[in-house]
C-alpha positions in Angstrom: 1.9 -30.8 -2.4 -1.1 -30.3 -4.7 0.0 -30.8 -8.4 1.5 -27.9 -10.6 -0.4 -26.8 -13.7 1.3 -27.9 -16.4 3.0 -24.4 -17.7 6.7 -24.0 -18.5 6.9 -20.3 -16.2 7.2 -20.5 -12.7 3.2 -20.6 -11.3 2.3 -17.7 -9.0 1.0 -19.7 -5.2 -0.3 -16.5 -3.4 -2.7 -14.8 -6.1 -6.5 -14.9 -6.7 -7.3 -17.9 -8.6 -5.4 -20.8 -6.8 -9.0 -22.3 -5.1 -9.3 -23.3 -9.2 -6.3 -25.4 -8.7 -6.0 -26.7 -5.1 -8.6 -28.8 -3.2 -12.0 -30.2 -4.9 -11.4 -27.0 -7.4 -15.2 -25.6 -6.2 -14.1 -23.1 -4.0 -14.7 -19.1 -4.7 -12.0 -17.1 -6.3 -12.3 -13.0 -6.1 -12.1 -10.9 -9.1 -13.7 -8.1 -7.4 -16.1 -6.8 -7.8 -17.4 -10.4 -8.7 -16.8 -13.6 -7.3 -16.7 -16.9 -9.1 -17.1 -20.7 -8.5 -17.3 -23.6 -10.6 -21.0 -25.3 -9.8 -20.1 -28.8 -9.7 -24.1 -29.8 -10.1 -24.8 -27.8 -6.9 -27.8 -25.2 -6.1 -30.8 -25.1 -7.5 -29.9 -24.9 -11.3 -27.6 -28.4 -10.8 -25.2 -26.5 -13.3 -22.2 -27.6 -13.9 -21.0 -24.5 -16.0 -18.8 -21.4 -14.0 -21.1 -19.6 -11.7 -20.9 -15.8 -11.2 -22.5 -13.8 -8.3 -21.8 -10.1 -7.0 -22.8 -9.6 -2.8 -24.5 -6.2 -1.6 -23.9 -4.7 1.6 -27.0 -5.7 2.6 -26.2 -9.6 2.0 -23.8 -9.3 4.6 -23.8 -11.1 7.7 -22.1 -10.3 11.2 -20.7 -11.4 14.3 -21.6 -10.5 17.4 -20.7 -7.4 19.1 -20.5 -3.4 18.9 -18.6 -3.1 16.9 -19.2 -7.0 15.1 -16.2 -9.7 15.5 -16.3 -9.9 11.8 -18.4 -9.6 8.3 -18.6 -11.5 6.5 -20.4 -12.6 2.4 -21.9 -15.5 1.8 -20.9 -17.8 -1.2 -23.0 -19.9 -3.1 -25.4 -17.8 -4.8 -25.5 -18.8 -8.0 -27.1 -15.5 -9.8 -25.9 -16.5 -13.3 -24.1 -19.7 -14.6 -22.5 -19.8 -18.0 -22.7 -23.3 -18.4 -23.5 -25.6 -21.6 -25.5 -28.3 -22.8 -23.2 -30.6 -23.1 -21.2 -30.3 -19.5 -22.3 -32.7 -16.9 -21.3 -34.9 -14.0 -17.8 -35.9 -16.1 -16.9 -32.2 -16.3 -13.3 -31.5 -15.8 -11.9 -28.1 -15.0 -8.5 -26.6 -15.4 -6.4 -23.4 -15.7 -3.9 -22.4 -17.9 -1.7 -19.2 -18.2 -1.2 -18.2 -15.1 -0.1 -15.1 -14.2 0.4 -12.2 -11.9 -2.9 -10.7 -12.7 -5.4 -13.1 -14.8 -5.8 -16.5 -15.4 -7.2 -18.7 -17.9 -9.9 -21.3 -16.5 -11.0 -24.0 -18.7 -14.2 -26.2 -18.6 -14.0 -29.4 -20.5 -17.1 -31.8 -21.2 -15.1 -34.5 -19.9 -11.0 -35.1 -18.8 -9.1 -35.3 -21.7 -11.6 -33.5 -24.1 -10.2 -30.0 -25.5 -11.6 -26.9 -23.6 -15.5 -25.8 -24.1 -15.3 -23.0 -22.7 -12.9 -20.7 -21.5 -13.0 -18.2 -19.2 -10.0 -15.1 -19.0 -9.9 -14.3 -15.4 -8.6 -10.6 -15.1 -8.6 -8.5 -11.5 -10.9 -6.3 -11.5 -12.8 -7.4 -14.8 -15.8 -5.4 -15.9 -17.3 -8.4 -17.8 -17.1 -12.0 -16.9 -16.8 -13.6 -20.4 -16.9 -17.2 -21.7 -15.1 -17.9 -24.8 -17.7 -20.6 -26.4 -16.4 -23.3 -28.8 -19.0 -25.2 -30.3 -21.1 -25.6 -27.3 -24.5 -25.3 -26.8 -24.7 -22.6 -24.4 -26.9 -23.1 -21.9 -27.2 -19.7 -19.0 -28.5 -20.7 -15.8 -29.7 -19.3 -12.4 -30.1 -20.7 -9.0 -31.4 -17.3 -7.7 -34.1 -17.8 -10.9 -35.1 -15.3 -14.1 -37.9 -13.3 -13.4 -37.6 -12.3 -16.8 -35.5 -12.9 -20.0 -35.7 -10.0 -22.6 -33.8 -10.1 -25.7 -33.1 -6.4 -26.9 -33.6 -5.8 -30.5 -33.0 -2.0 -30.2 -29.2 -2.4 -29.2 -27.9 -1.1 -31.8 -24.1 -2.4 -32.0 -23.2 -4.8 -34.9 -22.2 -8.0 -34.3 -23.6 -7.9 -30.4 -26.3 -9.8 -29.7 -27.7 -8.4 -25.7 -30.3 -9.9 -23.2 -31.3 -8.4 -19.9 -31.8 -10.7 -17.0 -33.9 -9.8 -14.2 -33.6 -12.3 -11.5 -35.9 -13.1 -8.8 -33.7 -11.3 -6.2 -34.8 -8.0 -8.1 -31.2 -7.9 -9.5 -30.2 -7.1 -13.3 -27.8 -8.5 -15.2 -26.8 -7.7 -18.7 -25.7 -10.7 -21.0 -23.7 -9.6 -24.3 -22.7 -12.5 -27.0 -20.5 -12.1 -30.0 -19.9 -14.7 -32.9 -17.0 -15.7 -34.4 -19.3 -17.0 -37.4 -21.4 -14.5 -37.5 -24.3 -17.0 -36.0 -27.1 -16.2 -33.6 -27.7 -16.5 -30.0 -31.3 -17.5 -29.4 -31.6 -18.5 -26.3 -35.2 -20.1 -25.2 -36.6 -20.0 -22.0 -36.4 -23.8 -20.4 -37.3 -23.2 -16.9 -36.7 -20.2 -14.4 -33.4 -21.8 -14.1 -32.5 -22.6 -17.6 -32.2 -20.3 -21.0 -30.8 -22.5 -23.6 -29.4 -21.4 -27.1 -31.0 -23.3 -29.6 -28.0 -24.2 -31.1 -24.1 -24.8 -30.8 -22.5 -21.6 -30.6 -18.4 -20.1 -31.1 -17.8 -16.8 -30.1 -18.5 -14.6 -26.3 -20.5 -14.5 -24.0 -20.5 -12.0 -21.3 -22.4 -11.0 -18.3 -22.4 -8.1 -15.6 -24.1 -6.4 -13.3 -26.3 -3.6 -13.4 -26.3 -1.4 -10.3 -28.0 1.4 -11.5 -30.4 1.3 -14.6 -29.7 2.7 -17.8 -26.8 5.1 -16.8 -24.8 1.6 -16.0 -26.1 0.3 -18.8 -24.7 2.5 -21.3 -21.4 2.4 -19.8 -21.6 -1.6 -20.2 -23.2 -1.3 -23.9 -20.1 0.8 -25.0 -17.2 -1.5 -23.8 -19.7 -4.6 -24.8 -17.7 -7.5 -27.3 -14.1 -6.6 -26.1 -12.7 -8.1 -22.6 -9.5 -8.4 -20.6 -6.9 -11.4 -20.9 -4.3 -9.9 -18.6 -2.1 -7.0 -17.8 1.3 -6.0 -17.7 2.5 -3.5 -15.0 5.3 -1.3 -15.0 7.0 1.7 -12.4 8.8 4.4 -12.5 10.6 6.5 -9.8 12.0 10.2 -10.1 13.3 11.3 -6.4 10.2 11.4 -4.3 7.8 10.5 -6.8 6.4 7.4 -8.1 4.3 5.5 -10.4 3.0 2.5 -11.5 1.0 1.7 -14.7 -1.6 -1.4 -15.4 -2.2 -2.1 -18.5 -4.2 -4.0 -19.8 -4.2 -7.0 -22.7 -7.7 -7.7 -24.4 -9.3 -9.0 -27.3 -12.8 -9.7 -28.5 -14.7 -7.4 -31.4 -12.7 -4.4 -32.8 -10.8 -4.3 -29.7 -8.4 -1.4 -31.4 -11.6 0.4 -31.4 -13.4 -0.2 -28.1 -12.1 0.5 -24.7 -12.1 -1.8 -21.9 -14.1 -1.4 -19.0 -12.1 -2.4 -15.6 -13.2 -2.0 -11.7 -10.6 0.1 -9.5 -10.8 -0.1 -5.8 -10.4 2.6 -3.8 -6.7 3.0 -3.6 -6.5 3.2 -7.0 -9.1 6.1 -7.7 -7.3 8.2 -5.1 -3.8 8.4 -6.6 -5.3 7.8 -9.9 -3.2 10.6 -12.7 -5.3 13.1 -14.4 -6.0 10.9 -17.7 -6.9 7.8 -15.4 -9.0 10.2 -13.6 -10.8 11.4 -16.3 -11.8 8.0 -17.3 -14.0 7.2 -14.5 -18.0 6.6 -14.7 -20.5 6.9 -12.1 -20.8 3.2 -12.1 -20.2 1.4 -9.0 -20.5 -2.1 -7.5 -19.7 -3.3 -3.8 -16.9 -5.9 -3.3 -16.4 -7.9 -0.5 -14.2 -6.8 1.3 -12.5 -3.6 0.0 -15.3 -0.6 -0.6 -17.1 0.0 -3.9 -15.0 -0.5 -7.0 -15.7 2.1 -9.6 -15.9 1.3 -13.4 -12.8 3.0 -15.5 -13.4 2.7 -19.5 -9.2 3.1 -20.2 -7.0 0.1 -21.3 -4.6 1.1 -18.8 -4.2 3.0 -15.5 -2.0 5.0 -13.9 -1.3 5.4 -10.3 0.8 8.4 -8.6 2.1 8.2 -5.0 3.6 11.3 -4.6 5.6 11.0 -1.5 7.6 8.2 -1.6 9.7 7.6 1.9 13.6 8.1 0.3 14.5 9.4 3.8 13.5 6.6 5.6 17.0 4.6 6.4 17.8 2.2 9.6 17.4 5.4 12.0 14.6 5.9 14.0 12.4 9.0 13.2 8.7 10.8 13.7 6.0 10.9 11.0 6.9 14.6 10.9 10.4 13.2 10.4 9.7 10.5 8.3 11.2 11.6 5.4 13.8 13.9 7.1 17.6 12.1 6.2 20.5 11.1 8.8 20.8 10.0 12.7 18.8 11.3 15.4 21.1 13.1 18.0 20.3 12.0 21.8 21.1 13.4 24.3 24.3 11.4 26.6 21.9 10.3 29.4 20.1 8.7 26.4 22.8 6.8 25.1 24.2 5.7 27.9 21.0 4.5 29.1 20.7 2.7 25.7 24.2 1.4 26.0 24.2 0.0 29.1 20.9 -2.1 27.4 22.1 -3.1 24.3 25.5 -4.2 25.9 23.7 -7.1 27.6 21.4 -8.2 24.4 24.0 -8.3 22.2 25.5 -10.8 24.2 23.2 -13.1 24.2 23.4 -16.2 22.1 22.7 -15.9 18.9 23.2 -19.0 17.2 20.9 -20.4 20.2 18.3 -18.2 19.3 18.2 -17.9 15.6 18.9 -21.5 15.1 15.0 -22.9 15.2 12.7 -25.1 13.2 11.4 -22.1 12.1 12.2 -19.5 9.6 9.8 -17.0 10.8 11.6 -17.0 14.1 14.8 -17.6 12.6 14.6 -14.3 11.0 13.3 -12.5 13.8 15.9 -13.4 15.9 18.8 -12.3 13.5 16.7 -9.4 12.6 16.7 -8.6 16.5 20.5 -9.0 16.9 21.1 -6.6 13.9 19.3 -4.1 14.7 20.8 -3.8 18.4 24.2 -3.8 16.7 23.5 -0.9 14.5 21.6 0.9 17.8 25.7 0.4 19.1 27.5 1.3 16.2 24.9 4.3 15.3 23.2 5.4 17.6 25.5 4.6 21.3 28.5 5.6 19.3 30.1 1.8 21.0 32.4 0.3 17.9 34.0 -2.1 19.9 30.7 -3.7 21.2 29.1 -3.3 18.1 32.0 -5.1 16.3 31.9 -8.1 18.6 28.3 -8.0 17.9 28.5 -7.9 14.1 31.1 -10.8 14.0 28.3 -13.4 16.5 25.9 -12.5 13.9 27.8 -13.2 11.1 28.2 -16.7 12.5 24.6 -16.9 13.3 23.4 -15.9 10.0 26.0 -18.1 8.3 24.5 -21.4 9.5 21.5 -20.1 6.8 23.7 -19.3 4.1 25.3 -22.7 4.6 22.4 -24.3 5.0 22.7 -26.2 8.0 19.5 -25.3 10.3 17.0 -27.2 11.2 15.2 -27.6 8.1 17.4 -26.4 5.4 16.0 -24.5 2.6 15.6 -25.8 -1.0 14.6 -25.3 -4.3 11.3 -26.6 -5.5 10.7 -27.4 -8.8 7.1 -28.3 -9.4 5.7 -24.2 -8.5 9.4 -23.3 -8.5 10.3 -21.4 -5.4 12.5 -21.6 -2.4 10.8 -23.4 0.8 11.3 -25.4 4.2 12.0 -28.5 4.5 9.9 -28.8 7.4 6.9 -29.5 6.1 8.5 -32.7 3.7 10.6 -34.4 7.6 7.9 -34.1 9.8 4.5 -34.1 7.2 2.7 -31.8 8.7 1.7 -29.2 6.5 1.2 -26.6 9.1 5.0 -26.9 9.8 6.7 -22.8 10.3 2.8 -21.4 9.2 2.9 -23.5 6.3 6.2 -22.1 4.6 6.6 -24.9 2.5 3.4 -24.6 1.2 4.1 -21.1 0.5 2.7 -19.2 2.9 3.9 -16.3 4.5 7.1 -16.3 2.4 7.3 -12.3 2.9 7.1 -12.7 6.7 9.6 -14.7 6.6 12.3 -13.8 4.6 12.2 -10.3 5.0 13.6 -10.7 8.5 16.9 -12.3 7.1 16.9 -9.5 4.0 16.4 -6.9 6.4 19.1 -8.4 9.3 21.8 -9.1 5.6 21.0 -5.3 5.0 22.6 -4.3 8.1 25.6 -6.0 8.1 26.3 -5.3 4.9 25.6 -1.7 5.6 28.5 -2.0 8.3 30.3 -4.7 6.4 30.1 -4.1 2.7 32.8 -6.6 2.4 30.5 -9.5 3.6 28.7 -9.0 0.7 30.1 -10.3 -1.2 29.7 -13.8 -0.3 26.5 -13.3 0.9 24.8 -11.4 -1.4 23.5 -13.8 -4.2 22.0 -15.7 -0.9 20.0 -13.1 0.0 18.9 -12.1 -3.4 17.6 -15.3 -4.0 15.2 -15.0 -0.8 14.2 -11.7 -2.1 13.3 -13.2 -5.5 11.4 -16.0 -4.2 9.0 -13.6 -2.3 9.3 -10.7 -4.5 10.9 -11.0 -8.1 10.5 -8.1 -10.2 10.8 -10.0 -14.1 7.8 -11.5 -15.3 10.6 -13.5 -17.8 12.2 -14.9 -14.7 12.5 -18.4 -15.3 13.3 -19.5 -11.2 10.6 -18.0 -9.8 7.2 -16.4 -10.3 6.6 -12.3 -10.3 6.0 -10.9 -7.1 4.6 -14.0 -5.3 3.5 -12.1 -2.4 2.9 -8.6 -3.2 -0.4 -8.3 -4.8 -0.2 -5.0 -7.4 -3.8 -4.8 -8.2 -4.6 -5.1 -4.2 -1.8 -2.8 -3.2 -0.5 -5.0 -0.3 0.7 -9.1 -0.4 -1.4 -11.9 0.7 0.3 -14.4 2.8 -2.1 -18.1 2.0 -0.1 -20.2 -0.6 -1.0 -23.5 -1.5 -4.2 -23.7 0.9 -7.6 -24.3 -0.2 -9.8 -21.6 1.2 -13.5 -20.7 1.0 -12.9 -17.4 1.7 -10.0 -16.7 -0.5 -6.4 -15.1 -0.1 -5.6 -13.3 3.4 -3.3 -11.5 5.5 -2.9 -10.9 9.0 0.1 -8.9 9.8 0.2 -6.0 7.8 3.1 -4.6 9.8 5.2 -7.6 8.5 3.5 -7.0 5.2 5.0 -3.1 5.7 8.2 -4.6 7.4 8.9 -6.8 4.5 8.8 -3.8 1.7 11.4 -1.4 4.4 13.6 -5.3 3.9 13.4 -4.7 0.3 14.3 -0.9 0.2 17.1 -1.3 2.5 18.4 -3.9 0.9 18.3 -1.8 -2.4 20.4 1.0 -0.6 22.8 -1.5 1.0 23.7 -3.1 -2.4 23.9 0.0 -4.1 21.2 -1.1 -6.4 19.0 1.6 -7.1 15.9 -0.5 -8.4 15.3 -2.5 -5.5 15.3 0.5 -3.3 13.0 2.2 -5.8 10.8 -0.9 -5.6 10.8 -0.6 -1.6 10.0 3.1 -1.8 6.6 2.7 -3.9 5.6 -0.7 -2.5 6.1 1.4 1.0 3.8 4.0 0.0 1.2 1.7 -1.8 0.6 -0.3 1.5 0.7 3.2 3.6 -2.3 3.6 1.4 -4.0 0.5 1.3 -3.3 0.0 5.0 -5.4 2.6 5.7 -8.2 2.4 3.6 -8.8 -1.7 4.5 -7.0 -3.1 7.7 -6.1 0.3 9.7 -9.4 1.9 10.3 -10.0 5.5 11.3 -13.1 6.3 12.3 -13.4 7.7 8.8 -12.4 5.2 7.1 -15.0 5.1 4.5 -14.3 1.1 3.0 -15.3 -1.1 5.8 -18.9 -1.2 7.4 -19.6 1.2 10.1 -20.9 -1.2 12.3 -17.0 -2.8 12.1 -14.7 0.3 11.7 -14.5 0.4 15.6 -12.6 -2.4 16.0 -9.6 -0.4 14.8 -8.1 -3.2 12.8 -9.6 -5.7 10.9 -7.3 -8.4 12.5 -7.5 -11.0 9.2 -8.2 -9.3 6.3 -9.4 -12.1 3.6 -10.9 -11.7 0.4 -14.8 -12.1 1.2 -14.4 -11.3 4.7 -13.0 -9.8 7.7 -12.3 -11.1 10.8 -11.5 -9.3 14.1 -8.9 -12.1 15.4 -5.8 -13.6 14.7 -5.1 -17.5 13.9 -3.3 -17.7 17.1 -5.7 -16.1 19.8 -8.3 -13.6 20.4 -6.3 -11.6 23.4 -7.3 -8.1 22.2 -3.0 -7.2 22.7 -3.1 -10.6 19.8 -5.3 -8.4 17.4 -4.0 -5.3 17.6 -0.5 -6.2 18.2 0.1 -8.1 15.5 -0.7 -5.1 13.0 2.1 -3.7 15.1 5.5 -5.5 15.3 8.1 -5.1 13.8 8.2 -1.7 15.2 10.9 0.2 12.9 11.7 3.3 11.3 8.9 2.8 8.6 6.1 2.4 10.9 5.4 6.0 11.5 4.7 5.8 7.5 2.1 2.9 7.5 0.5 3.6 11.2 -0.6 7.3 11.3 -0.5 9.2 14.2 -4.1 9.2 14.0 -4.4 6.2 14.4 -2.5 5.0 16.8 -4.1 7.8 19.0 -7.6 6.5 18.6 -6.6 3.0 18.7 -4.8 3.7 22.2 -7.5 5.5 23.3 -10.4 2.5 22.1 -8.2 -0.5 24.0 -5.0 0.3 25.6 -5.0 4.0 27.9 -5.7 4.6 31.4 -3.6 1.8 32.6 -5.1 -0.9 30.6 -1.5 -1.4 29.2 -0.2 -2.0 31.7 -2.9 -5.3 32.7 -1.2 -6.9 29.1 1.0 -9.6 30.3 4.4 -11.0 28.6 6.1 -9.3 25.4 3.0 -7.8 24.2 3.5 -5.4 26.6 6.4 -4.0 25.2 5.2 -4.1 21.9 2.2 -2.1 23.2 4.3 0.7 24.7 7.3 1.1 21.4 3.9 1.5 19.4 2.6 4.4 21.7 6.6 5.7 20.9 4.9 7.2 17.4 2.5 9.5 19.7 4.1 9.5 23.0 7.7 8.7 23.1 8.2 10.7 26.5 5.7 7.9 27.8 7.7 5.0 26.4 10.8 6.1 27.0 9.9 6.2 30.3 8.3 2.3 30.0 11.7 1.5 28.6 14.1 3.1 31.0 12.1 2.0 34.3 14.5 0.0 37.1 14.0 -2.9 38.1 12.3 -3.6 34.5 10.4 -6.7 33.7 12.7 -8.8 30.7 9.6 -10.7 30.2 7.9 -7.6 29.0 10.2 -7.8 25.7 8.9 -10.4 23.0 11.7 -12.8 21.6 12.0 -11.0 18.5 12.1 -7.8 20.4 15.1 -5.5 21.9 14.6 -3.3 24.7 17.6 -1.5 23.5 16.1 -1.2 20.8 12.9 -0.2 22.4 14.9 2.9 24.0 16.1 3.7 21.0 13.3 4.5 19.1 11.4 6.6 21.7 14.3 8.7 21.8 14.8 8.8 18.7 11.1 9.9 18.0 11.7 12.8 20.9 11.5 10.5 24.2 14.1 10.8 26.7 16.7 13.0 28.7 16.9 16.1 26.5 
């Protein structure tokens, strides 16, 4: 387990800036639109100072293919280097301050010497800004100046400005403000090297120029202020909700000058009139997510406007999504469901949810629940639905208790909740790496969302049960920044507007995610949960993190053939099977069967999927992989998955998979019903009428 950071609060494992902490510390983290690495004496400029470098589409490279396997951005190109004179081969890097949204990172000239330079790391940050302390500052390029031009007709007080033009044919701007009111001269050294003549305390920041002097202006205004972190908070009335960044800065008069601050694309499109307003024209590429568009405001706001309230454990339509109560089916259709769900549901449970894995732990409970609510809802059967409910009480029990596999426990060094697996059998890869962290949100969202259906039939069970589950939920989603157990929202990612699901893994490429269904999946746990409890916050919570990933999901992994974020030469694929943060790649980590890709952006199918996976979508991603009986070549439980997905536009057609005699049980995944199955392409209009 990599070492914690030294910081009282719990320290966030998922977010952008862990490659600072974990490994050899000179992997990339994303800021977006800028990406940063510590040099380590690497490239051509030998720096050992915090390198900074911004990727145009045209820097891209691709796999093979129409449409390409993947794109992806290279790293390593040191365009500038906010280094110093006196940092060297015993350079030491840490971070400090870590939080939801920013991080400190500090360069020291050697172990044990107080910090040099620091370096607020903010999402989205307009400016990447050193904070100098008594350093020489020495700026530095691997790419190489073309030219260095001081400019003496800036005309704000206290700012001292330099253009860079590098050898790529790229601008940079380079802004520095004393503390002592000293100068920054910086002397030309080699096309590599600009050197202040002398120590220096104060900022120094650099971005880059896309445009010319429109840009320019827009950087000049918000010049000698900078971001240290933000603060976020919601708000829900009935079907609308909001959510507020806002940010925490300092630097020269920063009462008087606005911050400048990169929203992706998400964010301008359900961006509130003032936000709105405070757009520019400016615009830079990132790496992964569209162009992110300069916003000179200290804080945004962000409106979805159609939260999903009326989504509930019933099957529904998109046109229904929002619609509330059971579906009525027809008696052919319940019986035919009955009949089903009477054999899964007595199955054996414990057997089945009882693993070395939480992941398929929770799947397996999930599974069971969900075919005894289809009995007690749905097929009107209370007595097999009762002796249903009671064999999953047992099974889920043998969590509560502990006594699995590889019980849980409570970590203290990053402070969190994890599997023992990892620590009995020393592999770290041990159930996807959950005691490292990773997919926490996969994986405990199956038990919240299986503990909100019994407790929707049982409320008594609750109350043994429900400071259990509550701890699962705040271990992957905890919504107090003064939590003292765990970190705020571990998973969910806020500024990104969907979770990532690496932890404590090293990673060139940054964060990623694979399953954005689960991702979805997990946030229906949460809002269910909310409903079930009777606590009104967490279901709020669930409703806007529902509709925040309906709208990232289709702006970065579910692609349209609009889709206007992801390079046309890679939109075709449909999904973008691992989304990471400098890349994306068509695939999954455990096969490259096309039903893998796809199908994994797909299960758990449930009553919020018509929210996340648009009709549209599923239509053209049917019709790019799956119709005219290519389906039905898919072998094993993808199958089925394949055909409850095509429920959202055909349910007739799946219904009609479903109900077929003799059927296949092989075509149903382990974490699957086929009463289920039945259930929700009836429910969605599929059926006897």
């Amino acid at each position: 387990m990599p070492q914690q950071q030294g910081q009282s609060q719990p320290i966030p494992t998922n977010k952008f800036y862990a490659n600072f902490f974990l490994g050899n510390q000179a992997q990339p983290t994303w800021t977006h639109p800028y990406s940063l690495s510590w040099s380590r004496g690497t490239g051509n400029a030998r720096s050992w100072g915090l390198s900074v470098s911004h990727i145009d589409p045209e820097q891209r490279s691709y796999g093979d293919g129409n449409p390409a396997q993947y794109f992806i951005n290279p790293n390593g190109i040191q365009s500038v280097i906010l280094s110093a004179a006196e940092l060297g081969s015993n350079t030491a890097l840490s971070t400090d301050t870590l939080e939801a949204f920013s991080a400190n990172l500090n360069l020291h000239s050697q172990s044990g010497a107080p910090p040099g330079i620091t370096f607020p790391l903010v999402q989205g940050m307009g400016f990447v800004t050193g904070r100098y302390k008594g350093l020489q500052p020495a700026i530095q390029s691997s790419v190489f100046f073309r030219s260095v031009t001081r400019v003496t007709e800036f005309a704000k007080q206290g700012i001292i400005k330099y253009r860079l033009l590098l050898e790529d044919g790229k601008t940079w701007l380079l802004y520095a403000t004393s503390e002592n009111g000293g100068d920054l001269n910086l002397q030309s050294i080699s096309n590599s090297l600009i050197q202040a003549a002398s120590t220096f305390t104060g900022s120094i920041q650099v971005a880059k120029n896309p445009v010319g002097t429109s840009a320019e202006a827009t950087f000049d205004a918000a010049a000698g202020v900078f971001a240290t972190g933000a603060d976020i908070t919601g708000n829900v009335n009935g079907n609308v909700g909001s959510y507020t960044l806002a940010w925490r800065k300092a630097g020269l008069s920063p009462e008087a000058t606005p911050l400048v601050m990169f929203a992706l694309p998400h964010h301008v499109q359900s961006f509130d009139g003032p936000t709105s307003s405070a757009k520019t024209t400016v615009q830079l590429q990132t790496t992964s997510k569209g162009l992110a568009t300069a916003v000179v405001r200290d804080s945004w706001t962000m409106v979805e406007a159609e939260l999903p309230t009326g989504v509930d454990f019933a099957p529904k339509s998109a046109a229904a999504i929002n619609t509330t109560g059971t579906p009525s089916l027809s008696a052919a259709a319940r019986g035919t469901i009955n009949n089903v769900a009477q054999g899964e549901v007595s199955q054996d449970m414990v057997a089945q949810s009882n693993l070395d894995s939480m992941y398929f732990s929770g799947k397996a409970l999930s599974k069971f629940a969900i075919i005894v609510y289809t009995l007690h809802d749905l097929t009107d059967d209370k007595g097999a639905a009762q002796a249903g409910l009671d064999r999953l009480k047992t099974a889920f029990a043998v969590f509560v208790e502990n006594r699995q596999k590889y019980p849980l426990v409570y970590e203290t060094a990053w402070k969190g909740v994890v599997s023992t697996g990892s620590y009995v059998t020393g592999d770290a890869g041990q159930d996807f790496g959950n005691s490292y962290y990773n997919d926490h949100h996969f994986h405990y969202g199956y038990f919240i969302h299986a503990a909100a259906i019994i407790g929707y039939l049982d409320p008594g069970w609750l109350t043994a049960n429900k400071d259990w589950v509550n701890c699962l939920l705040r271990d992957a989603a905890n919504a107090s920044p003064a939590d003292t157990y765990f970190p705020f929202s571990r998973s969910f990612d806020w500024y990104h507007g969907h979770s990532w699901a690496k932890g404590l893994f090293e990673s060139g490429d940054g964060k990623d995610e694979e399953s954005s269904s689960e991702d979805g999946f997990f946030a229906y746990a949460v809002k269910m949960w909310g409903r079930t409890v009777g606590d009104g916050k967490i279901e709020a919570r669930g409703n806007l993190m529902l509709a925040i990933l309906a709208r990232t999901l289709r702006n970065y992994f579910l692609m349209e053939s609009s889709n206007q974020n992801q390079p046309a030469n890679f939109i075709d694929n449909k999904v973008t099977g691992i989304l990471f943060e400098n890349k994306a790649d068509h695939a999954t980590y455990f096969g490259v069967n096309i039903e893998f890709i796809q199908g994994i952006h797909m299960i758990p199918l449930n009553p919020s999927s018509g929210l996340t996976r648009s009709p549209n979508f599923v239509r053209e991603e049917w019709a790019r992989y799956f119709d005219d009986g290519r389906a039905d070549q898919i072998a094993g439980g993808w199958r089925g998955i394949l055909y409850a997905n095509l429920a959202l536009i055909d349910p007739a057609t799946a219904w009609n998979f479903f109900a077929q005699t003799p059927f296949d049980a092989g075509w149903i995944d382990g974490g699957a019903s086929r009463a289920w199955y039945l259930a929700y392409a009836a429910g969605l209009g599929g059926g006897p009428k």
